[in-house]
C-alpha positions in Angstrom: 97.7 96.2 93.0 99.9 99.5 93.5 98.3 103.2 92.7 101.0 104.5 90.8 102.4 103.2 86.9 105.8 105.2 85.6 106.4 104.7 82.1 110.2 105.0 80.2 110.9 108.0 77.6 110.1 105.6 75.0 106.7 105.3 75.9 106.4 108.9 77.0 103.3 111.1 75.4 106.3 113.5 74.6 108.1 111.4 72.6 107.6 111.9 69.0 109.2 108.6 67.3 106.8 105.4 67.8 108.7 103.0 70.7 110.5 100.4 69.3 109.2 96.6 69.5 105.8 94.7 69.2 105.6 94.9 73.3 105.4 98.8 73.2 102.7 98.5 70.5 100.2 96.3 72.6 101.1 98.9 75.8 99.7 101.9 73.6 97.0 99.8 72.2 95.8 98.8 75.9 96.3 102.4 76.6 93.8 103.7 73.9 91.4 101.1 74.7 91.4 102.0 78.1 91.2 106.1 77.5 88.3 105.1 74.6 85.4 106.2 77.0 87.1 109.3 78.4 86.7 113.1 76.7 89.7 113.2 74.2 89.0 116.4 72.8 87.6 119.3 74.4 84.3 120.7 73.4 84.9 123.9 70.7 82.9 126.0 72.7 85.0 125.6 76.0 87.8 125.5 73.8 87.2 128.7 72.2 86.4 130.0 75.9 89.7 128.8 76.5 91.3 130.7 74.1 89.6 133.9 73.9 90.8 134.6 77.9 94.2 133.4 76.8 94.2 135.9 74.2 92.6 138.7 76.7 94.4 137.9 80.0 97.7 136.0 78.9 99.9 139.0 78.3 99.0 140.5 81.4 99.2 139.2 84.9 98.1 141.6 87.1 94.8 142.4 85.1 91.7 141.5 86.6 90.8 137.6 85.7 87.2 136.6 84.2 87.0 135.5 87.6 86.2 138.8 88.8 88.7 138.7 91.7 90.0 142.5 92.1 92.2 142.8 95.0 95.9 143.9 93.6 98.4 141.9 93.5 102.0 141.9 95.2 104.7 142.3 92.5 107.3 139.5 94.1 109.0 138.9 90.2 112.4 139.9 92.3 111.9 136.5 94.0 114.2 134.1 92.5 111.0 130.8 92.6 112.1 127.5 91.0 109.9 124.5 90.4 110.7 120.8 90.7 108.5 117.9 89.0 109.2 115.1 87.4 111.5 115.4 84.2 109.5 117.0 81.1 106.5 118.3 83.2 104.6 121.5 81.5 102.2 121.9 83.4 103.6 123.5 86.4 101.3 124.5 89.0 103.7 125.4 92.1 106.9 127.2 92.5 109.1 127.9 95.4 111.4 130.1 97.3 112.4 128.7 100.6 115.2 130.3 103.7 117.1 129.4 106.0 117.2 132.4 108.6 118.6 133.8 111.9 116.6 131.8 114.7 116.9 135.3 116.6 114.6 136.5 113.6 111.4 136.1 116.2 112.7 132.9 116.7 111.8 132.0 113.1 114.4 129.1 111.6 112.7 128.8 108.3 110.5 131.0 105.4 109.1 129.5 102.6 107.4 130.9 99.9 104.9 128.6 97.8 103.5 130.0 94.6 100.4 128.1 92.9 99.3 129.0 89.6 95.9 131.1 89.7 94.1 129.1 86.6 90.9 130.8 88.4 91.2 134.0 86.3 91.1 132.4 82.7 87.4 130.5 83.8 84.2 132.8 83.3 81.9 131.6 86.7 78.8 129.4 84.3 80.7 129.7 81.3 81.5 126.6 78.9 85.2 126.3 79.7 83.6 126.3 83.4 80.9 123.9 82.8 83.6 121.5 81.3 86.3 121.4 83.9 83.3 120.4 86.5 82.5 117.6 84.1 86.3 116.1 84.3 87.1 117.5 88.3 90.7 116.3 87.4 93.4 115.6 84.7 93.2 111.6 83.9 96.8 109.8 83.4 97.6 106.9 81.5 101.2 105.9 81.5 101.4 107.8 77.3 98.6 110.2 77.4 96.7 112.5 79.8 92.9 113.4 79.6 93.8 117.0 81.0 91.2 119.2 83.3 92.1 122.2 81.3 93.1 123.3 77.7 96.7 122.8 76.9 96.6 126.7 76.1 95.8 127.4 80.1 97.7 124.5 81.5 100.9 124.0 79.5 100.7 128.0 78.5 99.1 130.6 79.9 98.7 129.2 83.6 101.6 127.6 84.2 104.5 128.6 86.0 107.0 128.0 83.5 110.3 129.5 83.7 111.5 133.0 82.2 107.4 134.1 82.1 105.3 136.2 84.7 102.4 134.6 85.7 99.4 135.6 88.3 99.4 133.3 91.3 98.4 133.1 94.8 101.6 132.8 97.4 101.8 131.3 100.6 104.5 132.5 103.0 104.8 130.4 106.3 107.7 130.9 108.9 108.5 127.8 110.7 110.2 127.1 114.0 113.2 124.4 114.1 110.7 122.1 115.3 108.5 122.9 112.2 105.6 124.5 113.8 103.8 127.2 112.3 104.8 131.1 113.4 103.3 133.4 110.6 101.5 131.9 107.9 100.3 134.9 104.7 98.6 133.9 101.3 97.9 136.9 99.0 97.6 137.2 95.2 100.9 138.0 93.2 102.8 138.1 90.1 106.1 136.0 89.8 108.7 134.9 88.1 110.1 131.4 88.0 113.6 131.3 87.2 114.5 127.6 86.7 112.3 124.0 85.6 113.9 121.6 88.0 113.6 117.9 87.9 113.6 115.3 90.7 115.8 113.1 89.4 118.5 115.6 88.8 118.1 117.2 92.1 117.9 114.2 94.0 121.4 113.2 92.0 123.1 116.4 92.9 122.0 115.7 96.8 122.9 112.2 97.0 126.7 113.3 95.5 126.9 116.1 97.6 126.7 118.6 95.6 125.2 122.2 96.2 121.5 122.7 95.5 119.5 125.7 93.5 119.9 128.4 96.5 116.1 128.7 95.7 115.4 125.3 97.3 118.7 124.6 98.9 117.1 124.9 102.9 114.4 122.0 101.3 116.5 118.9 103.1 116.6 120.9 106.4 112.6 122.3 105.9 111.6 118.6 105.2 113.2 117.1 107.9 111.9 119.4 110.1 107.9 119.5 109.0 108.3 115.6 108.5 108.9 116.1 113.0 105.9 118.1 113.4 103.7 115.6 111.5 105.1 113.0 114.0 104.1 115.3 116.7 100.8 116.1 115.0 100.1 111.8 114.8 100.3 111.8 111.0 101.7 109.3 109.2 103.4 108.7 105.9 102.8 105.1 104.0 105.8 103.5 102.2 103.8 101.3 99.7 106.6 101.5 96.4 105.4 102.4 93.0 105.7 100.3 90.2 107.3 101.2 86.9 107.6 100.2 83.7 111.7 99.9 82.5 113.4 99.7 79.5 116.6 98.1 78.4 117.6 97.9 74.8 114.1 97.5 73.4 112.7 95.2 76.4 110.6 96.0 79.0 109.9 95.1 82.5 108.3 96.2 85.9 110.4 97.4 88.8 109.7 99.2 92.1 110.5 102.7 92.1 112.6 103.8 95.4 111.5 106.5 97.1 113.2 109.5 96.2 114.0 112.1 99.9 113.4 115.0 97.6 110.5 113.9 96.4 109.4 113.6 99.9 110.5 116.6 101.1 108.5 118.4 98.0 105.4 116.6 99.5 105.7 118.4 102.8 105.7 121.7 101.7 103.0 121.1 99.3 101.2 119.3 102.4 101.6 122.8 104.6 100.1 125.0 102.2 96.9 122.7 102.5 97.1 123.0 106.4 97.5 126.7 106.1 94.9 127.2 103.7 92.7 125.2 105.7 93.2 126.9 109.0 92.1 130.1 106.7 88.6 128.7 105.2 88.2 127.2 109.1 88.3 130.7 110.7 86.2 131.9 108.1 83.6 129.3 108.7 83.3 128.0 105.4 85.1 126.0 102.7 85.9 123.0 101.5 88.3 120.4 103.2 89.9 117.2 102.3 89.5 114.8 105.4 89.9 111.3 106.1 88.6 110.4 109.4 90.8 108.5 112.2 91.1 104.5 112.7 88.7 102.9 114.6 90.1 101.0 117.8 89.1 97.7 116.2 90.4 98.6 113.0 94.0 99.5 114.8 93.7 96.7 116.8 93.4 94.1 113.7 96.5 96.1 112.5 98.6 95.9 115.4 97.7 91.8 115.9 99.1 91.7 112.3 102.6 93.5 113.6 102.7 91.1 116.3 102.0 88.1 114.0 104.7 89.3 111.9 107.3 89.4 115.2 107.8 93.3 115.6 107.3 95.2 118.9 103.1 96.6 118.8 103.4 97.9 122.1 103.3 101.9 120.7 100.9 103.6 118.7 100.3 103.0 115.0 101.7 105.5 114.0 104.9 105.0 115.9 105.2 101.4 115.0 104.6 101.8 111.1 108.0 104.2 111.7 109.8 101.9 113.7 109.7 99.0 111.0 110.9 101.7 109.0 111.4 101.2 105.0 113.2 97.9 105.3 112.6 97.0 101.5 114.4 94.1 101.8 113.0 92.5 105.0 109.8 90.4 104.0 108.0 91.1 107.3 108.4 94.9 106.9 106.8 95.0 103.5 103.7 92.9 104.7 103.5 95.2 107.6 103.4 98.4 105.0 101.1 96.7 102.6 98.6 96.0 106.0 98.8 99.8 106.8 96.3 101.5 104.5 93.7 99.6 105.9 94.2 102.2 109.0 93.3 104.7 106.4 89.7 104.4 104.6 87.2 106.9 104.5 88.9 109.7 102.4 86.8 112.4 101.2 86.1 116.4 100.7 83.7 117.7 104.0 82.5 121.5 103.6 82.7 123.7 106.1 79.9 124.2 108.4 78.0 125.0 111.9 77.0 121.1 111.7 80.6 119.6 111.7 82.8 118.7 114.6 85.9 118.6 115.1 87.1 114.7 114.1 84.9 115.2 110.8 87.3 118.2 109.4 90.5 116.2 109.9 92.8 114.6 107.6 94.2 111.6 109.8 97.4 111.0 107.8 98.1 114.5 107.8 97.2 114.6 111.2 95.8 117.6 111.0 92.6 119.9 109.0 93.8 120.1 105.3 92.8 121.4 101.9 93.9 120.3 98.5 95.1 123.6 97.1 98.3 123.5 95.4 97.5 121.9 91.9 94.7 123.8 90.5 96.0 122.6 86.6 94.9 119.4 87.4 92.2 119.7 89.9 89.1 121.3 90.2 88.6 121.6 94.0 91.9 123.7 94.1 90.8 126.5 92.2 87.9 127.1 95.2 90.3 126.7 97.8 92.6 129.4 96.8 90.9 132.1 96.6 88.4 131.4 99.8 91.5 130.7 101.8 92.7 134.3 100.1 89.8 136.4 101.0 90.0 135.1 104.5 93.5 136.0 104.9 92.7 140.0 104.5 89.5 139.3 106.2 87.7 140.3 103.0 84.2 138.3 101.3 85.3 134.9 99.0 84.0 135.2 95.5 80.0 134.4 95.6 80.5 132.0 92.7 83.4 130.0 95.2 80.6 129.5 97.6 77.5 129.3 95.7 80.0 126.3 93.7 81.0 124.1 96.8 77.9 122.5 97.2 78.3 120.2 94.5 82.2 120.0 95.1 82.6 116.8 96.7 80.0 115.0 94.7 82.1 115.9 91.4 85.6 115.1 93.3 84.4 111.8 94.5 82.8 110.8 91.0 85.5 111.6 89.0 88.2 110.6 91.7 86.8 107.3 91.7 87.0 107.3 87.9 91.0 107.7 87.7 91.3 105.5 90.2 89.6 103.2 88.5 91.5 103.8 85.5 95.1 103.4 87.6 94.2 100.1 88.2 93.1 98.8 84.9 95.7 100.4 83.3 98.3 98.2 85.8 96.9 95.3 85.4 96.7 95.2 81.5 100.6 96.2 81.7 101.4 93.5 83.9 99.4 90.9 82.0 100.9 92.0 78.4 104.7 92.2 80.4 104.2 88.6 81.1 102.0 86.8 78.7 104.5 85.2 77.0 105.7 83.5 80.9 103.1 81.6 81.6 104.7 78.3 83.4 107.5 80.3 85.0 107.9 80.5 88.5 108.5 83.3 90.8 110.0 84.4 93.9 107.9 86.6 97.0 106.6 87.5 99.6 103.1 86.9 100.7 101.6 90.8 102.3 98.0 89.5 103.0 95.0 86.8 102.2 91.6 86.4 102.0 89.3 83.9 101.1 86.9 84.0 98.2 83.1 83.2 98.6 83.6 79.9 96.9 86.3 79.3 99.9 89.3 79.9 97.6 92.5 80.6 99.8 94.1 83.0 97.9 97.5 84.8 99.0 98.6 88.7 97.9 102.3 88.1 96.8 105.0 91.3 96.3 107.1 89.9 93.5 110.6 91.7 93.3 110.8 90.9 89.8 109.1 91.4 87.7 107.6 94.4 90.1 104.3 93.3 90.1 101.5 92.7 93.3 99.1 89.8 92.9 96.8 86.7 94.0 97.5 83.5 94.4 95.8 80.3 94.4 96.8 78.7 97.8 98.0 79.2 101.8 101.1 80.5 102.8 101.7 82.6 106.1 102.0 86.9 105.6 105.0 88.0 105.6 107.2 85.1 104.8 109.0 84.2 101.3 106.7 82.4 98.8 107.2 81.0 95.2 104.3 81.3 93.2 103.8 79.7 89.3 101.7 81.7 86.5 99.0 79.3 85.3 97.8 82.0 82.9 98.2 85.3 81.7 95.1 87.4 79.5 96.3 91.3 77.8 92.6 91.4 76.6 91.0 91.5 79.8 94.2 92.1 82.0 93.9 88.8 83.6 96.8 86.4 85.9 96.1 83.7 87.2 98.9 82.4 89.7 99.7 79.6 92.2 101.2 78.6 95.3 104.1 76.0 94.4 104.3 74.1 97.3 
């Protein structure tokens, strides 16, 4: 099954009208069956927490927060920032500002400025609104609602970086070389001004026609291009697994694979270079709270690369390397199967603090290919709003908060519970859409292409099978080699328990 579910405006939890058809009605009924068990409200008490620092703190950017933070902060409103998400987003937690400059500027080829949204300042340290956002760690999606970390009030109003509004955030600026390496990295606390609510869709439209970008972002392309060279140099790796999303056309629905989107990916680096710098920061402190994943063993690449081999592509380079050189050939059945065998080179992932006691291979992220923090969506996840201001206070060499510290203890216990919790909830809610999307198709047959096996402790061969269309990943009943075309029939299909049974046709 894929990680990631995309929904049409019709079944959007913006859109006001109901969606048309019985098929949109079962969706939002799996939907609300599925979300039954999470925290739909928020408690009055943290609500009313909520609102009272909304009420003290909102009009004001530059006061001190209920955090108790008071170093000043930079005015940088003159900055032209813009943010890009995905169309209809509110709760905006980054922003940027990004330059192409004179390389004789101390040899500098790039600036960018990052600005997160500091949420920090509305949460009292032990108060109710605190003691709630540890008991969710992060916002829950499902594809037509969202079980949010924080009040509406602080993440779709006061906090977020909306356009035309000064807000209090902390901003990275990082100078890169051509080659994307790091000259000068800065993170201090500011007030800003976004100027524009960009979306990917219409970005990535003007690019692909050739048309001129916001100046705000227009050096992204270049920027991208050039971190995505010093990630190869680093050994990291990015994974080209599509997403699947739901599609409408005049009242019918079906799954289709998402294409990757260059802006999108482009986005991801700079967001991904913030967490580097901000882990460098808490590292030369000496304490902190990373995100790390550790490296492959050699048996675990080795099982990889006999799979590349199997599948009739050169092995004969590093992983990393090879999962390049196959490139995103979504068309070639032998290049998915080799992309849907790479996360296995990528298990482990978790949150490691800081300390005397860890070495160096336990404090690195191994897709990143570097140290890394998560630190740039603090709206939606708790570990962020540590991050920032420890990374901060080590910047002007000054003491992080006591409640930052004294709080990461218990950090990656609540990240892993509740991460493990939306993850959960990701894949339920994917396959109850695919088995409501295709209960009424039982007998059909389908064309694709088998990306793994296994055998069950019964001794059931089963097959993994990318189907084009509809977009969907499953099991099948029977043998066929990985990574060549397959047809496979649906024998059944359950909505209630999100159920398909499929076979081999031989």
């Amino acid at each position: 099954m894929l990680s990631r579910l995309r929904l049409p405006s019709s079944l959007s939890p913006r859109r006001r009208e109901p969606a048309p058809g019985p098929l949109a009605a079962r969706l939002r009924e799996a939907y609300a069956a599925l979300a039954a068990d999470l925290p739909a409200e928020y408690p009055a008490a943290a609500l009313a927490d909520a609102e009272a620092a909304v009420a003290e703190l909102g009009s004001d950017p530059s006061a001190v927060g209920r955090d108790g933070i008071a170093a000043e902060r930079a005015d940088l409103r003159e900055i032209p920032f813009v943010t890009i998400d995905p169309a209809g987003a509110t709760d905006l937690d980054q922003a940027m500002h990004l330059e192409a400059l004179d390389a004789a500027e101390d040899g500098a080829a790039f600036r960018v400025r990052y600005a997160v949204a500091d949420v920090g300042r509305f949460i009292t340290p032990g108060g109710p609104l605190d003691a709630e956002t540890h008991a969710r760690g992060q916002t829950i999606y499902l594809p037509d609602r969202r079980i949010p970390l924080h009040p509406e009030v602080i993440s779709e109003g006061a906090a977020s970086l909306l356009p035309g509004e000064d807000r209090a955030a902390y901003v990275f600026t990082v100078e890169l070389a051509a080659d994307g390496t790091i000259l000068s990295q800065d993170l201090m606390r500011a007030v800003v001004r976004s100027r524009a609510q960009l979306d990917y869709d219409t970005v990535q439209a003007d690019a692909d026609a050739g048309r001129p970008l916001p100046e705000a972002m227009a050096a992204l392309p270049a920027i991208g291009a050039a971190l995505q060279a010093d990630e190869v140099a680093r050994g990291g790796i990015d994974l080209a697994i599509p997403d699947q999303e739901v599609t409408e056309t005049n009242g019918d629905y079906t799954l289709a694979y998402r294409p990757r989107q260059g802006i999108e990916d482009d986005n991801a680096q700079i967001s991904l270079l913030a967490g580097r710098v901000a882990a460098a920061l808490m590292l030369r402190a000496g304490h902190g709270v990373l995100r790390t994943m550790p490296r492959p063993d050699e048996e675990t690449i080795s099982a990889f690369l006999a799979i590349v081999t199997g599948l009739g592509f050169d092995a004969a380079a590093p992983y990393q390397d090879v999962i390049r050189s196959v490139g995103h050939q979504e068309r070639d059945p032998r290049a998915l199967a080799v992309h849907y065998a790479s996360p296995s080179l990528f298990r482990g992932a978790g949150y490691t603090l800081i300390g005397a006691e860890t070495g160096e291979d336990e404090l690195l992220q191994a897709a990143v290919g570097a140290p890394y923090a998560h630190t740039t969506a603090p709206l939606r996840r708790l570990v962020d709003r540590y991050v920032l201001p420890i990374a901060e206070a080590a910047c002007r060499e000054a003491d992080a908060p006591a409640w930052a510290l004294d709080g990461l203890t218990e950090l990656p216990e609540v990240m892993k519970e509740t991460g493990r919790l939306a993850g959960q909830i990701d894949k339920q809610v994917i396959e109850y859409t695919e088995a409501i999307l295709l209960a009424e198709r039982t007998g059909e047959v389908f064309d694709g292409v088998v990306v793994g096996s296994r055998t069950t402790k019964d001794g059931t061969a089963l097959v993994e099978v990318h189907v084009p269309e509809p977009a969907v990943v499953v099991w099948a009943a029977g043998r066929a080699p990985v990574g060549e075309p397959v047809r496979i029939r649906l024998r059944s299909a359950e909505p209630e328990t999100g159920t398909l049974l499929f076979d081999v046709v031989a």
